[in-house]
C-alpha positions as CSV (number, residue, x, y, z in Angstrom):
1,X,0.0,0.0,0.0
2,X,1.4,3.3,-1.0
3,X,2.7,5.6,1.8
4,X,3.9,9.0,2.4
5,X,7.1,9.5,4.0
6,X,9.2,12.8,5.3
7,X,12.5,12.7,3.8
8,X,15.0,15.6,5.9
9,X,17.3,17.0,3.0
10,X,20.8,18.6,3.3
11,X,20.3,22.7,3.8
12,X,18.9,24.3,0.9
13,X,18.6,21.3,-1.2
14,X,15.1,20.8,-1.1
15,X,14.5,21.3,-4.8
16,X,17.8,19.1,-5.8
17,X,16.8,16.4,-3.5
18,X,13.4,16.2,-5.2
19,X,14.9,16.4,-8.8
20,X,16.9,13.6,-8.1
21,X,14.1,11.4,-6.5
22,X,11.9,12.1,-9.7
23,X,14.6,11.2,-11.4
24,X,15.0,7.7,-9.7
25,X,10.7,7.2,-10.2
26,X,9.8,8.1,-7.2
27,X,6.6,10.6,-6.2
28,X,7.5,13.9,-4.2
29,X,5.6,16.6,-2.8
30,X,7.4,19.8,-2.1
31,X,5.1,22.5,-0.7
32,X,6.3,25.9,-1.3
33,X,5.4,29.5,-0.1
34,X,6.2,32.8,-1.8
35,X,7.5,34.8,0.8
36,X,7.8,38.8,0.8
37,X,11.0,40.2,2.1
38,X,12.5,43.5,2.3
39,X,15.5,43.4,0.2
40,X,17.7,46.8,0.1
41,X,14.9,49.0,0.7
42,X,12.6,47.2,-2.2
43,X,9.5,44.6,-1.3
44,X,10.7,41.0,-3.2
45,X,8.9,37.7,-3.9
46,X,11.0,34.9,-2.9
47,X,9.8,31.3,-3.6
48,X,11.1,29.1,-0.4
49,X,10.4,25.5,0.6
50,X,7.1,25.4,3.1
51,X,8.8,23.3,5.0
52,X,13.0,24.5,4.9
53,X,14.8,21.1,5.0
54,X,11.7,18.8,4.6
55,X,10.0,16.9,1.5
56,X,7.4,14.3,1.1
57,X,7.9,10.8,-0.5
58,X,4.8,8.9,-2.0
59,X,5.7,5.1,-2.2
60,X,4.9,1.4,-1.8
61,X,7.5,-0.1,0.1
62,X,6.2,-3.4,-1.5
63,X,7.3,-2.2,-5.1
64,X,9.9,0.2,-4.1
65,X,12.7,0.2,-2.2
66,X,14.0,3.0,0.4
67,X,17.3,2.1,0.4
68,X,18.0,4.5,-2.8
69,X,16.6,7.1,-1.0
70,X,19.5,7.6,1.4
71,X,22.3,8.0,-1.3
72,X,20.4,10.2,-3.1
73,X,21.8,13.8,-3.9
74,X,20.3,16.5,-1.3
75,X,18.6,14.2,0.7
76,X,20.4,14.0,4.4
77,X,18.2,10.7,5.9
78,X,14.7,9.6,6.3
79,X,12.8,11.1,9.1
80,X,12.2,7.9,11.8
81,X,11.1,7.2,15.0
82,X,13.4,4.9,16.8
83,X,13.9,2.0,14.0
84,X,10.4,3.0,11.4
85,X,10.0,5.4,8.7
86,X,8.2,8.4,10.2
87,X,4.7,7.7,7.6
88,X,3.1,11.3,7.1
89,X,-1.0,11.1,6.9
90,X,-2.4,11.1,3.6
91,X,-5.1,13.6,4.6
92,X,-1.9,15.5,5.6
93,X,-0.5,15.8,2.5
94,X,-3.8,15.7,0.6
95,X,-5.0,19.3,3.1
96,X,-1.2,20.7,1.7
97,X,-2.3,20.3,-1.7
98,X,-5.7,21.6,-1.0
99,X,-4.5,25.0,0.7
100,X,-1.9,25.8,-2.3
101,X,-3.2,27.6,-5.4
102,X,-4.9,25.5,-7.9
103,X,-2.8,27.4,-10.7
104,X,0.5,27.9,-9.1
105,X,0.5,25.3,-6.4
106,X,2.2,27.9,-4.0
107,X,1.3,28.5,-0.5
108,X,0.9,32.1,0.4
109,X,0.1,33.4,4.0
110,X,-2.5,35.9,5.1
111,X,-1.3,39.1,4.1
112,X,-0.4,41.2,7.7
113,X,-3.0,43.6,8.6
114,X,-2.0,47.3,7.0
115,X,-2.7,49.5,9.7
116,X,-0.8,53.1,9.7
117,X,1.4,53.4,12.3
118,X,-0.4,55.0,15.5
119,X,-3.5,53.7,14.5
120,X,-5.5,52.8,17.4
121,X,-6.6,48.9,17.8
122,X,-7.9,46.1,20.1
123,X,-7.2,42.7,20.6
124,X,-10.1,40.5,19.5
125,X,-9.1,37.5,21.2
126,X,-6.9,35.8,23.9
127,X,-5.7,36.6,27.2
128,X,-5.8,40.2,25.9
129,X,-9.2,40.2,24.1
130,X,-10.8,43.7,24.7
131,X,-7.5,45.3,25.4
132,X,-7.0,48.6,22.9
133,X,-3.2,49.6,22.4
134,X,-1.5,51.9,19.3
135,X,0.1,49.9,16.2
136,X,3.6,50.3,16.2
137,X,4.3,48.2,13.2
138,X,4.6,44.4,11.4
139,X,6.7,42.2,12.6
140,X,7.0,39.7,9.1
141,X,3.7,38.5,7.9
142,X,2.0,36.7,10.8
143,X,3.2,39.3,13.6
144,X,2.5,43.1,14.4
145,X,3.9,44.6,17.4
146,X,0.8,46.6,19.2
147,X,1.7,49.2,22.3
148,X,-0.2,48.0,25.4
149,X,-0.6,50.8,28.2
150,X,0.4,48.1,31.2
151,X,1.5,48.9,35.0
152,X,1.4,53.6,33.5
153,X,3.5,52.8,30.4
154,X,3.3,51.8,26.9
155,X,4.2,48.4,26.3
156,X,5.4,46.5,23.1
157,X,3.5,43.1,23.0
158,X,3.3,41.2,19.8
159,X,0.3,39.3,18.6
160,X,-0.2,37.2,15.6
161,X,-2.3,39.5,12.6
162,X,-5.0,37.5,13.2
163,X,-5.9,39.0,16.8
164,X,-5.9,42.8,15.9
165,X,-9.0,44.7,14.6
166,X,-9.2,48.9,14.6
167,X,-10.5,50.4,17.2
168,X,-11.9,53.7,18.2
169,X,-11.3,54.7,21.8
């Protein structure tokens, strides 16, 4: 019965280590994200592996073997626990496939919320939820740092995009 495996590649040889699998017959899945970074003072799209270091391996250990696997260029080992393959889910990799886009089959997070700085906002959930602080600005793409009046003075907290609305005070 065909299985998914995690293969752990050597750094920054995600896309050599699946190359060289295809090239052998096997089936990989490499999920990847575009990723914006601020590159000497311009906004740049990066495509980077999902997972840095990790790809998936779709096989039947009955038909094929694993032992190619290991000497393959750009792979480092397969991911075990103790003495067994580490066997990934299929639902797993089928809800990776699902989230990608359908044209591109790249991942792409939320964009991070694009509030002015000093813009007044609340927490909307969490230990915080209810709490009203000032933006202060956006930490990557999943992160802003929010300025939370705590103990008479403004204090930087951050909280994932997801937990900041605007506010009016």
């Amino acid at each position: 019965m065909p299985q998914w495996y995690l293969i752990h590649t050597k750094p920054l040889a995600e896309a050599t280590a699946q190359e060289n699998l295809e090239r052998q017959s096997y089936l990989t899945y490499l999920p990847r994200l575009v990723q914006i970074q601020r590159r000497r003072h311009r906004w740049t799209e990066s495509i980077v592996p999902l997972f840095p270091r990790y790809l998936f391996l779709h096989l039947d250990a009955g038909l094929q073997s694993l032992r190619p696997v290991h000497s393959t260029v750009g792979v480092c080992n397969i991911v075990r626990f103790g003495i067994s393959c580490a066997v990934v889910r299929p639902e797993v990799v089928a809800e990776l496939r699902a989230r990608a886009d359908p044209v591109t089959g790249l991942h792409r997070f939320k964009a991070a919320a694009h509030f002015a700085r000093g813009t007044r906002v609340r927490i909307t959930a969490g230990p915080f939820c209810g709490i009203k602080g000032i933006f202060e600005r956006a930490e990557g793409a999943e992160r802003v740092l929010i300025l939370l009046k705590l103990l008479g003075q403004e204090t930087p907290v951050e909280f994932p995009t997801e937990l900041v609305a605007n506010a009016a005070f």
